[in-house]
C-alpha positions in Angstrom: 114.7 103.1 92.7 114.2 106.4 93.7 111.6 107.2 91.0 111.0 111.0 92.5 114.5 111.8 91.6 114.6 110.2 87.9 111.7 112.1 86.9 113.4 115.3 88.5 116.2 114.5 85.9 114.7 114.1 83.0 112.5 117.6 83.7 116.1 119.5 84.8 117.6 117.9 81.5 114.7 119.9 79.3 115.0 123.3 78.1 114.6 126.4 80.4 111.3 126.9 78.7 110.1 123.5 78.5 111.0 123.4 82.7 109.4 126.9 83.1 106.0 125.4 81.8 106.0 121.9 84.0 106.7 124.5 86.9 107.6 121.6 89.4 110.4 121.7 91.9 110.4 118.9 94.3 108.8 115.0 93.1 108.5 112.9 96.3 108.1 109.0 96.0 109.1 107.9 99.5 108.1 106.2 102.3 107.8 109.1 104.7 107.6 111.7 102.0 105.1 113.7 104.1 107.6 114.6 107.1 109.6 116.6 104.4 106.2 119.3 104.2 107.0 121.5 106.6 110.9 122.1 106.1 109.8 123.0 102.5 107.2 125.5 103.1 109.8 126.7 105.5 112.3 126.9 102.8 109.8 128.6 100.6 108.5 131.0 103.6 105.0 130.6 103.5 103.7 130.7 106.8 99.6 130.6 106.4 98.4 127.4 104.5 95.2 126.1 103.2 95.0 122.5 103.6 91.9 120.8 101.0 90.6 117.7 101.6 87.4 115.3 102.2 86.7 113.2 104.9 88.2 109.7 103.7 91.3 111.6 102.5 91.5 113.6 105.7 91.4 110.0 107.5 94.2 108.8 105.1 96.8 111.6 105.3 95.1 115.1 106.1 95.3 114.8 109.8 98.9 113.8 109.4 99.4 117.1 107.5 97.8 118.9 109.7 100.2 117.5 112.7 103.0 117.6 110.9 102.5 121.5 110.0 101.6 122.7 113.7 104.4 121.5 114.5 106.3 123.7 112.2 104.6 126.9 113.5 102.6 127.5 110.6 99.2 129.0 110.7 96.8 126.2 109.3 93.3 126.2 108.0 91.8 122.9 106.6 88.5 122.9 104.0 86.3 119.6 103.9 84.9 119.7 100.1 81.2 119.3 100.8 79.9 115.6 99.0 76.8 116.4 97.0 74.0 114.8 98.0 74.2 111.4 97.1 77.5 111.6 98.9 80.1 111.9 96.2 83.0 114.8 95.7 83.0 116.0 93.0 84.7 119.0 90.7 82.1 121.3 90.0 81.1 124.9 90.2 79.8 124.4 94.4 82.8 122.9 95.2 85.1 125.5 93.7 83.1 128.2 95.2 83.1 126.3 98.5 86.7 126.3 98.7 87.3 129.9 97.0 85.0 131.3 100.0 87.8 129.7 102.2 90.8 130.8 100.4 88.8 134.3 100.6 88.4 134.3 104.0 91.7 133.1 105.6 94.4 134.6 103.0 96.7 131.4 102.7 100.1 131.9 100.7 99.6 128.5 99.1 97.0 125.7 99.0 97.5 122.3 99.4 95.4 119.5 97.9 95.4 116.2 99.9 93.4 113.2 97.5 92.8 111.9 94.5 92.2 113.5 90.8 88.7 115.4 91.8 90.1 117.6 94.7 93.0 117.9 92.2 91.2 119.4 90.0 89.0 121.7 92.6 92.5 123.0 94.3 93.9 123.9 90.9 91.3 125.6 90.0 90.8 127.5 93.1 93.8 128.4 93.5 94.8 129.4 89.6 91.9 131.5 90.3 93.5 133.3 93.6 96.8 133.8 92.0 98.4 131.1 94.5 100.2 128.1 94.1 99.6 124.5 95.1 100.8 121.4 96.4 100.0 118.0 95.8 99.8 115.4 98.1 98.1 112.7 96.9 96.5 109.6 99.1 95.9 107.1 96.1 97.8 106.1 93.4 94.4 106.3 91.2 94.9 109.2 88.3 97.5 110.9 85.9 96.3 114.3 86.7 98.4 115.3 90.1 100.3 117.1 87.6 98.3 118.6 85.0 97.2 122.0 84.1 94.1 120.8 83.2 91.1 120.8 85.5 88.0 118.9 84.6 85.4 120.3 85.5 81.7 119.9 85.5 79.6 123.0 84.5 76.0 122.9 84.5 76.3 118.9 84.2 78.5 119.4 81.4 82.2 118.5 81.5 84.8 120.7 80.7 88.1 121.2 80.4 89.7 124.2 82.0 94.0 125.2 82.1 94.5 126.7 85.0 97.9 125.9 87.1 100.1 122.2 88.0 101.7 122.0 91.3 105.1 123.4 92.5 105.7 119.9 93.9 104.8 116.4 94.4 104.7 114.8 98.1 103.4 110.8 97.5 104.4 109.2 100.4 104.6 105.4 100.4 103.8 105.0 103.3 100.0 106.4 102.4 99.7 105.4 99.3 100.4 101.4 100.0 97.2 101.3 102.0 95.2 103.0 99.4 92.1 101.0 98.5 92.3 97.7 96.3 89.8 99.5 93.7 91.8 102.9 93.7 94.8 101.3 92.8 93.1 99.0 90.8 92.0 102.5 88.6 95.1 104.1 88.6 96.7 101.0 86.5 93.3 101.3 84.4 94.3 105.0 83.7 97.9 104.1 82.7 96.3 101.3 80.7 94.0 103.4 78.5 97.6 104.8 77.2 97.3 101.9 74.7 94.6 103.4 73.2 95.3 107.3 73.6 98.6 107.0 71.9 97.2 105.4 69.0 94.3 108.0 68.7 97.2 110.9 69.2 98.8 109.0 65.9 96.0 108.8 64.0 94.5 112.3 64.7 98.8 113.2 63.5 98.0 111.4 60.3 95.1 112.4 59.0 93.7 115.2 60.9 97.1 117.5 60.7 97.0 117.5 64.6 100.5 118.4 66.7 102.5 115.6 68.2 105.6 115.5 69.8 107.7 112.4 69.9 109.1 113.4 73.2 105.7 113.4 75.2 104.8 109.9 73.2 108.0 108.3 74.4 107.7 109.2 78.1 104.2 108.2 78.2 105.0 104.8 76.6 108.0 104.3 78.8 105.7 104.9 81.9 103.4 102.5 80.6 105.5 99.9 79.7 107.1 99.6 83.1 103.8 100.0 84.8 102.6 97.0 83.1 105.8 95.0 83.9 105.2 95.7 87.5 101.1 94.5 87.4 102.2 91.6 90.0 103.7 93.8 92.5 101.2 96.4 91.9 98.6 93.9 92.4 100.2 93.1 95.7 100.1 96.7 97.0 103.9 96.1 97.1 106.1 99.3 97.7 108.1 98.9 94.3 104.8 97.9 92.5 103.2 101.6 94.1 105.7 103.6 93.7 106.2 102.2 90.2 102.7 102.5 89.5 102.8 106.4 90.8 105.6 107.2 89.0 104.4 106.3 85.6 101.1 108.5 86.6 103.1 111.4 87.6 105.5 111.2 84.5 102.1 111.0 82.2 101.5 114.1 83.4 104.7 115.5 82.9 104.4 114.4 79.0 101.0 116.1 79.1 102.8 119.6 80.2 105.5 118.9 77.7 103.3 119.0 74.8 101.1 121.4 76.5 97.8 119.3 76.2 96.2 116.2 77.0 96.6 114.2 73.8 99.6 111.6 74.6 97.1 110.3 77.9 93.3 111.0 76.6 91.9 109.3 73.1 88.8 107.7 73.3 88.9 106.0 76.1 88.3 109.4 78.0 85.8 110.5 75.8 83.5 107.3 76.8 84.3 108.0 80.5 83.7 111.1 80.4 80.0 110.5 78.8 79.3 107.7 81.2 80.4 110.9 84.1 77.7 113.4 82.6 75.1 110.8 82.6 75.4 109.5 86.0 75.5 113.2 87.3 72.5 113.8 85.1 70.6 110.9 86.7 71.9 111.5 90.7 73.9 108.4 90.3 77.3 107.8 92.1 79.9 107.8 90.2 82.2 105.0 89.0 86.1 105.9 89.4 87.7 107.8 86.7 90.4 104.4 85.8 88.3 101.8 86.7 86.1 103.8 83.6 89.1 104.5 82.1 90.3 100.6 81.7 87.0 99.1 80.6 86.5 101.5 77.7 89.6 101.1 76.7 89.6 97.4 76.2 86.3 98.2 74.6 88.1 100.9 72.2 90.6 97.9 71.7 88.1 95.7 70.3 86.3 98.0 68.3 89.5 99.2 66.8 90.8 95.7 65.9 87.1 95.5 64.2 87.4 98.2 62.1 90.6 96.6 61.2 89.7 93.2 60.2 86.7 95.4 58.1 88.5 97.4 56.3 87.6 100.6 57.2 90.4 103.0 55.8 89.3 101.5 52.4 85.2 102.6 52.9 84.4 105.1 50.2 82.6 107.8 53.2 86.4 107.9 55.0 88.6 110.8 54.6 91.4 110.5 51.9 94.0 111.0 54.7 92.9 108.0 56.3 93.1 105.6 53.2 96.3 107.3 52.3 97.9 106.2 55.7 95.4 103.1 56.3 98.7 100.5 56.1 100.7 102.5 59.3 97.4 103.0 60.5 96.8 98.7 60.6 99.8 98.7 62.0 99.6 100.6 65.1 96.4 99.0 65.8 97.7 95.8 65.9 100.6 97.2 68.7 97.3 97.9 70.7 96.7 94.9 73.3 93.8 92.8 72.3 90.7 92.6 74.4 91.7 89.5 76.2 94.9 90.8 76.8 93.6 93.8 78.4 90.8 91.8 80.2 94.2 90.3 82.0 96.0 92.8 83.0 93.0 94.4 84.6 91.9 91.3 86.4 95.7 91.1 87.9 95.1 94.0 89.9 91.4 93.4 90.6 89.7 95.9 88.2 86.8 95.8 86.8 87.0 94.3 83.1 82.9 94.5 81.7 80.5 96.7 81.2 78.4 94.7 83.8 81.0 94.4 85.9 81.1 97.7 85.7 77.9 99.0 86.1 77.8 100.8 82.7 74.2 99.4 81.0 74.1 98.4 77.2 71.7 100.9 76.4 74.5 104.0 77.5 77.3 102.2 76.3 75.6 102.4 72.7 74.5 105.9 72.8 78.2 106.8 74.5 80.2 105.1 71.2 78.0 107.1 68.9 78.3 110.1 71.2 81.2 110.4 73.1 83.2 112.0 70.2 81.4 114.9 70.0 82.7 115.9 73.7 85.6 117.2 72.3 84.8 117.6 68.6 88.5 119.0 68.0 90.4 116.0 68.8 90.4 112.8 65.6 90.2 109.9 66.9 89.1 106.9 65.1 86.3 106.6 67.3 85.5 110.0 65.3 86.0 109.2 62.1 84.0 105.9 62.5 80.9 107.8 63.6 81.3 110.3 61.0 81.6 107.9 57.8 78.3 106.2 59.5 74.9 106.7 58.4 73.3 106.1 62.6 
């Protein structure tokens, strides 16, 4: 299947404004996607590029850029993001200034990012900042944010979420992205599996918190999930249909996220632990765990506190809000569509992700203070995760 091209349908089949904002031109899923760089930059006539990348992803396809592009006569300048200094990359405000200084100093026409979600996220903010546009080529099928506008980012050890720009188009070459890591892969099917739990919390927050949904984004996210999940052998195998399967689903997450305009149909509670277990370890000087692998074990976790609070009662407590006991039957209901812990605990072992917190590396102690906690990182979205801590005396 050429999954590139589909998802280039269903984006020229929206409305002119609806296309506008996604802003993407070109999807590659291909073995060999990469040789098809330079004739578009020389279709789009830019002639000075910044190439962004560290030095496992410049192993795994930034030198094949870079050869691929001298051959094409175009003027070439390549930025190694700086690890910090317990050796991991990571999105903050000294590695955007890092690569800014660059952009500053050579003038490029465009910038292109060449990894996973963290240089992403440095390249389009960088260059949102410099008025330029970006592409993305990325080396692991391990994130859903290739094609967001959001950019993550850590300020003063605190995470944050900042729009700034998607990329103009997509290059994922096969032929890269099949000899990704075991564990990379293994967290990009835990990022599509946290959808489980996302879309629920996007519902919920819908029905009793008065938040915007759109049942376009909620059907293209589920879609992508769905078939990701029916391909968890092949993915597990590293398998060409299985990766570009697994990439597609990533990629069209992200599209649903531009649809709607934020990050509700792919980020519900499962995020919000993540992204507490992120600010601790960067508050300690520990290295950090991968975004999905994160991703997958707090949302089995979400799972099984969900199905809890089901089997409890808790839409008929007398602390909750009205609007939750008023819709607590739909409510039971879409909790039950959410796969059960063991379920989960499955599908992630299939493809050789972690599973545990243990297994994980997350200790009891954090995961404790992150479920009463991890709300407040972005107080604005209603999750149930929310209302539980709120309707609790702690």
């Amino acid at each position: 299947m050429h999954y590139g091209q589909v998802i280039m349908q269903m984006i020229e089949q929206m409305e002119p404004k609806v296309k506008q904002n996604i802003g993407i031109d070109t999807i590659l899923i291909e073995a060999g996607a990469l040789t098809k760089l330079p004739q578009y930059l020389e279709d789009k006539q830019y002639e000075r590029v910044q190439v962004v990348v560290d030095a496992h992803t410049y192993e795994a396809a930034g030198k094949r850029v870079e050869a691929l592009l001298e051959k094409g006569f175009i003027q070439i300048n390549t930025t190694f993001i700086t690890p910090n200094a317990i050796g991991d990359v990571i999105a903050d405000e000294a590695s955007i200034v890092q690569l800014l200084l660059d952009i500053q100093q050579h003038r490029p026409q465009i910038v292109i990012a060449v990894g996973g979600g963290t240089l992403h996220d440095i390249v389009r903010y960088a260059a949102y900042t410099s008025s330029l546009p970006f592409l993305s080529v990325p080396t692991a099928p391990s994130v859903d944010g290739f094609n967001s506008k959001g950019a993550p980012i850590i300020i003063r050890g605190y995470k944050k979420t900042i729009i700034s720009i998607g990329p103009n188009a997509i290059f994922a070459d096969l032929d890269v992205l099949t000899r990704a890591p075991q564990p990379m892969v293994a967290a990009g099917f835990g990022d599509m599996i946290g959808k489980y739990t996302s879309l629920f919390d996007w519902r919920f927050g819908s029905l009793t918190n008065n938040e915007p949904f759109l049942q376009k984004s909620e059907s293209i996210t589920q879609q992508a999930l769905n078939r990701c999940v029916q391909h968890v052998s092949l993915i597990a195998k590293r398998d060409e249909e299985g990766i570009a399967s697994l990439t597609s689903a990533l990629i069209e997450s992200g599209v649903a996220m531009l649809i709607f305009g934020k990050s509700h149909p792919a980020s519900g509670a499962e995020h919000h632990l993540s992204h507490f277990w992120e600010m601790e370890y960067i508050e300690l000087g520990k290295k950090q765990l991968l975004h999905g692998a994160k991703v997958g074990v707090a949302c089995i976790q979400i799972s099984k506190l969900y199905r809890q609070l089901k089997e409890e009662q808790f839409g008929k407590r007398a602390k909750v809000r009205e609007s939750i006991t008023r819709n607590w039957h739909e409510i039971i209901t879409r909790i039950e569509q959410i796969p059960t812990e063991a379920e989960l605990t499955s599908l992630l072992s299939m493809v050789g992700g972690p599973t545990g917190m243990n297994e994980l590396g997350v200790s009891e102690d954090l995961f404790m203070r992150s479920l009463q906690g991890a709300h407040l990182i972005r107080p604005e979205r209603y999750t149930l995760l929310h209302a539980w801590n709120t309707s609790n005396e702690w």
